[in-house]
N, C-alpha and C positions, 0 to 999 in steps of 0.2 A: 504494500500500500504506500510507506514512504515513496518507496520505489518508483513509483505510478507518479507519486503529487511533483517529485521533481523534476521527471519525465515533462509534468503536464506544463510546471511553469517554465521551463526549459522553452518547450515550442510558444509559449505565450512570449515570451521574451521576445526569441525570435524572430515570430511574426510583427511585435512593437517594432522592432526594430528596422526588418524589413521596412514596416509600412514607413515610417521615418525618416528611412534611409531616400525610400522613394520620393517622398516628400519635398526632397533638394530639387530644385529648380535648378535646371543647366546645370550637374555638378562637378561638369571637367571645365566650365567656365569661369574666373572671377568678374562680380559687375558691378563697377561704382558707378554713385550718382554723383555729378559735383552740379553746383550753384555752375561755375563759372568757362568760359570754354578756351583753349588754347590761342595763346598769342603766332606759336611760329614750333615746326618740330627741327628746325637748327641751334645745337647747341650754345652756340654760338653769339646767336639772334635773342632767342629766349631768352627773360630773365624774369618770370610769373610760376607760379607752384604750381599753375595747372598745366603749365609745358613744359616745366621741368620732368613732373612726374612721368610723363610720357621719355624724354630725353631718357634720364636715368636709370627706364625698365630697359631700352633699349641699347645703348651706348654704357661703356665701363672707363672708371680710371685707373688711377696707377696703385692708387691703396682704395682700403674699405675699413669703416668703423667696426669697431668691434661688440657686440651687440648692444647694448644697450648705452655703453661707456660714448663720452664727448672730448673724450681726453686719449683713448690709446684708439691705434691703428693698426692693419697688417698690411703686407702684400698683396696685392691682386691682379694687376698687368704689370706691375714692376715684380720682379720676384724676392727684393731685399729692401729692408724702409733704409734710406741713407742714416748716417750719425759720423759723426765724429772718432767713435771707438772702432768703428768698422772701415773707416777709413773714406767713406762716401760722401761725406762734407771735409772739404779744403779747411785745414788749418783758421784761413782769416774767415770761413760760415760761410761764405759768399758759391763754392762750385759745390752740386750734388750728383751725384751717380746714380743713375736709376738701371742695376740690369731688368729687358725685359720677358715677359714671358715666351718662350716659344710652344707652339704648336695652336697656337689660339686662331678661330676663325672669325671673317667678318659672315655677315651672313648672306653674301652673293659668293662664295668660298673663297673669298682672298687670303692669303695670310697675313696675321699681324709684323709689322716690322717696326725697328726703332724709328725708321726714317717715316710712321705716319706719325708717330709722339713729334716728330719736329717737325714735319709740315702742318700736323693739327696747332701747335701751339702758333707758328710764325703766322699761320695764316688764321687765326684770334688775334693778335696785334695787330694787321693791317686790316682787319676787316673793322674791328670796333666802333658797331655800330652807336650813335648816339643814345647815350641810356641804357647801354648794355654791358653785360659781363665782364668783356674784353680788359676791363680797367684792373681787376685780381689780376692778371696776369704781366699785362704791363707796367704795372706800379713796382713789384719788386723787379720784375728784368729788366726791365729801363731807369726806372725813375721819373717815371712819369706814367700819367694816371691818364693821357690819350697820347694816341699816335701823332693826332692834328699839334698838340703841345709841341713834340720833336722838332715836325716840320716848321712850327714856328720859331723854336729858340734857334734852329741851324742856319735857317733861313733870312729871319728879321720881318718874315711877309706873314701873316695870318694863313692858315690853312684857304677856308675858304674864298681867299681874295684870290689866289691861284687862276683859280678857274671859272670861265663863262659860265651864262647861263645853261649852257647844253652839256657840261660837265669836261670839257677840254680845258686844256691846257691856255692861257694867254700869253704865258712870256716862256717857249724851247727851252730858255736857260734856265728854268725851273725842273726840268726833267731830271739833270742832275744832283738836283737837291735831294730830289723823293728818293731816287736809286739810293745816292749818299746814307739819306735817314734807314733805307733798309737795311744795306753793308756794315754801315759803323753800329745801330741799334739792336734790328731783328733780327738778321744772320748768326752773330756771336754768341746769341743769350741761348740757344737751343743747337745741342749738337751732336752728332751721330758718330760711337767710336766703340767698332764691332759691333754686338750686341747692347752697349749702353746708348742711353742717352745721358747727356752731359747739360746739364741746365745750372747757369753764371747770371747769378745775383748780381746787381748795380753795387748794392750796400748788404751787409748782413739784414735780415729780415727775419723779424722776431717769428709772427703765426704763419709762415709760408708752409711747412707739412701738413697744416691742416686745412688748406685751402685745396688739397688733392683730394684728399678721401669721397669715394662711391656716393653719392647721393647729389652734389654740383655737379648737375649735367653738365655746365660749362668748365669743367675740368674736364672732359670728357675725351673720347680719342673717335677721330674719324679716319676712315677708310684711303691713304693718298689719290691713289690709281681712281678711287669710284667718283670720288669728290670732284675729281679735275673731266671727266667724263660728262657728269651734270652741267659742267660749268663752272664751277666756281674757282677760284686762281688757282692758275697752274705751276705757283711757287717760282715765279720768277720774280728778280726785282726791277724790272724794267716797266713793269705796268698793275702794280700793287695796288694803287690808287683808285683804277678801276674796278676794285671790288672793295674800295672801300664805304662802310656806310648806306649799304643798300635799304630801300622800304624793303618793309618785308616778303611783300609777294614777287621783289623783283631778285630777290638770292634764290639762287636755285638750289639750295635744299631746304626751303620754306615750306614744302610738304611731301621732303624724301629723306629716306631713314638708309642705314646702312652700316650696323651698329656688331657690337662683339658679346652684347649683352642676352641673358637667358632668354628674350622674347622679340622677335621680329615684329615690324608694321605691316599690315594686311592692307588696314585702311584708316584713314583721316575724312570725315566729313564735318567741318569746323563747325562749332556749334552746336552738333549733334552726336554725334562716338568717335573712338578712338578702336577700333580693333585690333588688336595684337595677340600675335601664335606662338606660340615654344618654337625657340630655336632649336630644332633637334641636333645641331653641330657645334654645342656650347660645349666649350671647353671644362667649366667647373658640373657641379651637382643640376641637372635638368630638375626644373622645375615641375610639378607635380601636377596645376593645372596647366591646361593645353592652351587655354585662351582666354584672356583677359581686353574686357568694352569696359571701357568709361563715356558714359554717358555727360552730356550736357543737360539738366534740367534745371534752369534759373529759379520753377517756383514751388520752394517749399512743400505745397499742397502735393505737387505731383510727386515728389522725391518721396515722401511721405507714407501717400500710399502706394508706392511700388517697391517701399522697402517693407512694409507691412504685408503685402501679400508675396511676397521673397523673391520677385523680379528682381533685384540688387539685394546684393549682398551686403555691400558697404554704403553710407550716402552721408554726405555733408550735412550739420543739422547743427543751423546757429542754437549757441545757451539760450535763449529765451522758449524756443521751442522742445525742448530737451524734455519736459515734462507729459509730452504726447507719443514718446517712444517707450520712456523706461518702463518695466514692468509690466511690458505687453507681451505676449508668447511669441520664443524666438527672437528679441530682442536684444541684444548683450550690449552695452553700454562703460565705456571707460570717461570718465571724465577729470577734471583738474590734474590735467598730466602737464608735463615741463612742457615747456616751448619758450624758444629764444626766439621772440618777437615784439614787434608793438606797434598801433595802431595810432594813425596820428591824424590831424588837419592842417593842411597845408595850405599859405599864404600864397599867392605870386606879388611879389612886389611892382616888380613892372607887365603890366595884363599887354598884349598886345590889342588894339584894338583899330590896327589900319584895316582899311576895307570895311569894318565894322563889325561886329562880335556880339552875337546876339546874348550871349552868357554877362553881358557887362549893360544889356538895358541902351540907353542914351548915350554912354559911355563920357557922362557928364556926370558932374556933382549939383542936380537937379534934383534930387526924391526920384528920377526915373531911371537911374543908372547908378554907373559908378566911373570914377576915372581909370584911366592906367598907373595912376600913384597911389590908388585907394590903401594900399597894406603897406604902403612903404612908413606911412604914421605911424609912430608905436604907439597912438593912442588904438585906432582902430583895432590894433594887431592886442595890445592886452584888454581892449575891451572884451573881443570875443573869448578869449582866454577865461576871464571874471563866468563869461555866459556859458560856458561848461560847465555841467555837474556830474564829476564822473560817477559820488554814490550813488545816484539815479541811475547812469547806465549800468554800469558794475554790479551793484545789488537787486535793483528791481527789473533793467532787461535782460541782463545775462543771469539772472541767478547765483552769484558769485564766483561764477566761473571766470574771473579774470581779477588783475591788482592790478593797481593806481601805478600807471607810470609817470615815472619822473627823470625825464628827458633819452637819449635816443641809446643809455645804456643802461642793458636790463638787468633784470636779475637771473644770476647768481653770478653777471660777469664783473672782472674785473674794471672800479671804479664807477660801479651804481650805487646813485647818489638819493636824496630825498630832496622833496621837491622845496624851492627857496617858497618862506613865507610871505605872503600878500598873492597870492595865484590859485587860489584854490575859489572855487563856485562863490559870487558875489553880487548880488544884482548891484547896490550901491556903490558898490568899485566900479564892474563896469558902466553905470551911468557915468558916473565922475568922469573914467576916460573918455566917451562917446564925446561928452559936453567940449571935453581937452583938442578933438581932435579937427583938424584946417581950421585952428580958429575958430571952433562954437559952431562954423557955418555947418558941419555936418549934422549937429543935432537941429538946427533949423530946415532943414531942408528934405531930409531923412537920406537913403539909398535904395537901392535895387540891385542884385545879383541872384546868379543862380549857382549852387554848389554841388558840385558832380559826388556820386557814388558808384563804384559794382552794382550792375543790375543783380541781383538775390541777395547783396549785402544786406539783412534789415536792420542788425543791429547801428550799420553806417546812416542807413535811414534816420533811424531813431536819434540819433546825434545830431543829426542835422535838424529833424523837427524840433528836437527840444532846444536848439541853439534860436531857431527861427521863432518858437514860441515867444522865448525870453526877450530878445530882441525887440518882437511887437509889444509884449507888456509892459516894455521899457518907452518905445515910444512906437507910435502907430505907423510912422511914416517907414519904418524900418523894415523892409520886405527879403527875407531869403526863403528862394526858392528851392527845394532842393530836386535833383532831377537824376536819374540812372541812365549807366552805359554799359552796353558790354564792355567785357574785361578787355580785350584789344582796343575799342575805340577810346578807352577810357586813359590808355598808358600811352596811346598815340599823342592823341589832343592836349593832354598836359604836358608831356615831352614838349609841344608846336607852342604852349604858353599863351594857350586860350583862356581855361579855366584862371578864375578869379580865386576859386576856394574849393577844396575837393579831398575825400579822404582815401587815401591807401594804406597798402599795411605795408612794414618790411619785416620780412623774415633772416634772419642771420643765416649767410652762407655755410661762416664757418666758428667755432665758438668763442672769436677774442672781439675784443671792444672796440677794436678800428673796425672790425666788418659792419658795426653798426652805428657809431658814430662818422664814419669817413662817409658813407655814401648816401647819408641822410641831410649831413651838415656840408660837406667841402663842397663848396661853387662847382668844384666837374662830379659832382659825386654823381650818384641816379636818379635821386632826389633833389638836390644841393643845384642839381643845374636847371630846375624847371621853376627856379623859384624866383626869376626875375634878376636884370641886370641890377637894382638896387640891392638886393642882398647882395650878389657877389660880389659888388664893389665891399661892403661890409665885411664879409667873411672874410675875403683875403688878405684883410688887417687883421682880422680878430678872433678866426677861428682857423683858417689853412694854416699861420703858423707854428699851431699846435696843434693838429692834428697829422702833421709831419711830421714832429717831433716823438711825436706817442709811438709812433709805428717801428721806429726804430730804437726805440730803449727800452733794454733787456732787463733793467731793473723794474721790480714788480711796483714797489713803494710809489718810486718817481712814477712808472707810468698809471698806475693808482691815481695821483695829484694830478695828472694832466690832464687824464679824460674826466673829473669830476671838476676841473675848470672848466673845459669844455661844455658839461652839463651844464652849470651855473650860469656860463653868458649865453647860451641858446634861451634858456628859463626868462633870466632877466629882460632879453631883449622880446621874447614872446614873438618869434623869428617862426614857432612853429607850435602847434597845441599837441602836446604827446597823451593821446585819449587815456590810452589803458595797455597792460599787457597781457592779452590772453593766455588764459591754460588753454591745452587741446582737450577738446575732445571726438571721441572713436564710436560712431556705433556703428556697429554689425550684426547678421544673423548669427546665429551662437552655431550654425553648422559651417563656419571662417575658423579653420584653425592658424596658428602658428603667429599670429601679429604681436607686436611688440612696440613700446614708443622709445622709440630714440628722438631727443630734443631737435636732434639738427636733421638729421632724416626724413623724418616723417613733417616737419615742417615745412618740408619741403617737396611734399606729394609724397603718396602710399610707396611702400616696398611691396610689391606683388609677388618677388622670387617667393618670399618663403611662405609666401598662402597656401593654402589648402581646403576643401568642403569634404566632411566628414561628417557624421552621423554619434561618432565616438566621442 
C-alpha cells in the first residue's frame, strides 16, 4: 500500500510537472520587452543601453567581469589581463600587452586576428562620432577626448572649418595635416607584434583595465576583412576623415552585425524586435537558448500584459508600477539592486533657435517663449532646481526604489559627495530666484518651453509635470510643456541643441568616477557638449581643469578631493538638476533561470549568454 501511494504521487508529480513544463511559452527562446528601441547596432555609433545590449550579446572584448564582482576581471579575447608582475605593462604604466585568443570565430567564419583589435580600435578614433563612445578610447591613447581636438591643436584650423558644405576638403594643404594627425596619433597607440596587441598610453591612466571588460559594447572587437567589405574605412590614413562622424543610417554597419559573440543577428526591425540565434561556432560554452527577440513596447499596458500571460519573459517595469506585477503567478521580481547611474535635467545654455525652434515658443522673452540665453541665468537654472522635489519622486513615484543624488558621482564611487545646503525642494527659494532672474523682467512677463523625455519614460514624465505644476502655482504665466520622443530622436535633437530642457539618464560604462563625472560635466563630454556654448565657455575654466586632473592621479585621497570639488561647483552653479539614483530592478517569469545583477553589466542591457527556461 505504501508502495502504491508513492507510486501514485510519483506520477502526480510528474504529470505537474509535465503540465508546467508545457506551460513555457517559446522555451528555446528568451523574450524581452523594453520601453525603448535601438539607436544604431554599430559599436561604435551606439552609446544607449538598449543598443548596447544588442552590441554586447553579439560582439566580445578583451576581458569579462567576473560574476557578480565591479572590481576583478578575467581573460576573454585577450588570453592574459596585462600587470606589471607579469610583465605586460611597461615599467613607466603607459604600454600593455594583450596576447590574443586563437581559434575564435566571427560568425561569417573568419578568424579572429590581432590585426582586427587594431583596426577595431584605430578605426573608433577616426570614426568618433559626435556624442559617442569613441572618447574612452581616445582620451587615454591620445590625450585627447576627440579626434577633431588633434586636428585642431596640429593644425591651428578648427576641424570643421576644413571642409565645404559637401564634406571636401577647401584648402589640399590640409590633406596632410589629417594623414599627419593619423601617423603621429592613431597609428602608434595600437599595435600588432605576432600574436599581441601592443596598446601605448599618452600618460599613465588610472581606470583604463576596466574600461575593457564584456558588457561596453564599445570596447568591442569587429571583424577587419567584413567591416571594410560593408564599407566602412579600409584602414588607410589617406582618407580617414571620410568616415569620420557619420548620421547614423549613413555608416554602414548601422544595421549589420558580424560579431564573435554566443548569438548572431537574424534581424533588426527598429522599433519593433531584435532577433538573435546561437552562434553554433562560438568558441566559449554555447549558450542554452537558441534565440533571443527583444521587443520594442513603449506602453506599459502592453508590456504588462504580455509579461503576465508569458509572451516575454523579461520586460522593463518602471518602480511606480512594480506593485501590478509582484505577487502575481509566475512572477519573480528583484528589486533595489546596485546600479551605477543617475538620472538628471539638463539645461542648454545657448538653445539654438535660427530658422526657428518650435520647442523655444516665440523664442523671445514675451510669456510666449523663451530666448536662446534663457538657462545661461543662474537664477532661472536654481530656480528650477528649488522646483524639484525628489521625496515626491523617490518615495511616492518610484516607491523607494531609488536615492537622492547628489551631483554626477554616485554611490558607492569614489568621491560621492552630499548635496551642498540651500538646493533641496523650495517653493520660496525658487520664487526669490524667478523674481532674480533678467532683471525681474522674467517674472513679469512669464515663459514658454517645452521639455523633452523617453517616450515610456513615466517616471521622466512625472518630473517634468511636477516641475510644471510648481512652476504654475508659483506664477500662472509660467508654462512647461513636457513632450516625448523616441529614444533615437530624443539623443539626436539634443546632440543638434534644440531642446531647451530635457531628461536622460547616464549609466557608468565602467566603475571609476571620471566615467561619470567626465562625460556629464567636461564641455566634449556626451553630455557636457549638448549643453550650450555658454556653459562651455564656463567649464573650461572651472570644471575641465579638474577633471583632467582626476583622471590621472593615482592617489585615492587626492583624487577623492577633486571629484567632490567637482560635485560642489556643478551643485553650486545649478549647471544641471541630478534627479535621483536609481536601484535596478528585474522582473521575470520565474521559468528564466541563471540571471544575476552585476552593477555595471546589467546596466547596461541584459546578459542573455547565461539565461535559461526551465521548469526546475
Amino acid at each position: 500500500m505504501k508502495r502504491n501511494v508513492v507510486l501514485i504521487l510519483s506520477l502526480l508529480l510528474l504529470v505537474w510537472t509535465s503540465t508546467y513544463a508545457a506551460e513555457i511559452k517559446n522555451p528555446d527562446t528568451i523574450i524581452e520587452a523594453l520601453a525603448l528601441n535601438q539607436e544604431s547596432l554599430d559599436p561604435y555609433f551606439q552609446y544607449d543601453i538598449t543598443s548596447n545590449e544588442v552590441c554586447k550579446t553579439v560582439y566580445e572584448n578583451l576581458l569579462a567581469w567576473v560574476g557578480e564582482s565591479v572590481t576583478d576581471y578575467k581573460p576573454h579575447l585577450a588570453t592574459a589581463i596585462p600587470s606589471q608582475e607579469n610583465g605586460m605593462i611597461s615599467a613607466d604604466g603607459r604600454v600593455y600587452t594583450f596576447p590574443i585568443r586563437k581559434n575564435v570565430k566571427f560568425h561569417n567564419g573568419n578568424d579572429l586576428t590581432p590585426e582586427d583589435i587594431e583596426y577595431t580600435y584605430e578605426r573608433a578614433m577616426i570614426f568618433d562620432r559626435a556624442g559617442g563612445p569613441s572618447w574612452m578610447i581616445l582620451e587615454p591613447l591620445t590625450g585627447y577626448s576627440t579626434i577633431e581636438s588633434i586636428v585642431e591643436a596640429e593644425s591651428g584650423v578648427p576641424y570643421p572649418k576644413m571642409f565645404d558644405q559637401d564634406g571636401k576638403l577647401i584648402d589640399p594643404a590640409h590633406k596632410d595635416i589629417l594623414v599627419r594627425v593619423f601617423e603621429k596619433y592613431v597609428a602608434p597607440a595600437v599595435e600588432v607584434k605576432g600574436d599581441n596587441v601592443i596598446i601605448t598610453l599618452k600618460t599613465p591612466y588610472a581606470p583604463f583595465l576596466s574600461e575593457l571588460p564584456q558588457g561596453a559594447g564599445w570596447f568591442s572587437i569587429l571583424d577587419k576583412e567584413w567591416s571594410i567589405e560593408q564599407g566602412a574605412w579600409d584602414g588607410k590614413a589617406d582618407n580617414w576623415w571620410q568616415f569620420h562622424d557619420p548620421k547614423a543610417e549613413k555608416d554602414p554597419l548601422y544595421s549589420k552585425m558580424n560579431g564573435t559573440g554566443p548569438y548572431k543577428l537574424v534581424k533588426w526591425d527598429n522599433g519593433v524586435e531584435v532577433v538573435l540565434e546561437r552562434f553554433e561556432g562560438y568558441w566559449g560554452k554555447k549558450p542554452q537558448a537558441k534565440y533571443v527577440k527583444i521587443l520594442t513596447m513603449p506602453e506599459w499596458s502592453t508590456r504588462k500584459a504580455a509579461l503576465l500571460a508569458g509572451d516575454v519573459d523579461i520586460a522593463s517595469v518602471d518602480p511606480q508600477y512594480l506593485s501590478q506585477v509582484e505577487g502575481q503567478p509566475g512572477i519573480r521580481v528583484h528589486k533595489k539592486l546596485d546600479q551605477l547611474s543617475v538620472y538628471m535635467l539638463f539645461f542648454n545654455q545657448t538653445i539654438k533657435t535660427e530658422g526657428g525652434n518650435r520647442y523655444v515658443g516665440s523664442g523671445k522673452l514675451d510669456g510666449k517663449g523663451v530666448p536662446s540665453d534663457f538657462f545661461e541665468d543662474i537664477h532661472v537654472r536654481k530656480a528650477f532646481s528649488h522646483l524639484y522635489n525628489d521625496a515626491v519622486i523617490i518615495n511616492d513615484v518610484q516607491a523607494g526604489n531609488a536615492i537622492p543624488a547628489y551631483g554626477p558621482v554616485v554611490k558607492p564611487l569614489l568621491g560621492y559627495t552630499t548635496k551642498e545646503p540651500g538646493y533641496n525642494h523650495s517653493m520660496e527659494k525658487a520664487a526669490a530666484e524667478f523674481k532674480l532672474a533678467f532683471g525681474g523682467k522674467l517674472w513679469e512677463k512669464g515663459f514658454k518651453l517645452v521639455a523633452a523625455y523617453a517616450t515610456g519614460r513615466m517616471v521622466d514624465k512625472a518630473v517634468l509635470d511636477l516641475i510644471s505644476y510648481n512652476a504654475r502655482k508659483l506664477n500662472p504665466k509660467f508654462k512647461v510643456e513636457s513632450q516625448s520622443f523616441a529614444w533615437s530622436t530624443l539623443l539626436s535633437d539634443y546632440l543638434n541643441g534644440v531642446y531647451p530642457m530635457w531628461i536622460l539618464e547616464w549609466n557608468a560604462d565602467y566603475p571609476d568616477p571620471h566615467n561619470m563625472a567626465y562625460p556629464i560635466l567636461h564641455p566634449t563630454g556626451f553630455y557636457g557638449s549638448a549643453l550650450g556654448a555658454a556653459y562651455h565657455t564656463w567649464a573650461n575654466e572651472h570644471l575641465a581643469p579638474l577633471l583632467d586632473q582626476a583622471v590621472s592621479e593615482f592617489d585615492s585621497k587626492k583624487r577623492e578631493g577633486l571629484y567632490r570639488e567637482i560635485c560642489k561647483r556643478a551643485e553650486e552653479n545649478a549647471v544641471i538638476v541630478f534627479l535621483y539614483q536609481p536601484t535596478r530592478v528585474h522582473v521575470e517569469r520565474e521559468w528564466v533561470k541563471g540571471w544575476f545583477n552585476n552593477a555595471i553589466t546589467e546596466s547596461a542591457g541584459r546578459n542573455f549568454y547565461l539565461l535559461r527556461k526551465s521548469a526546475d
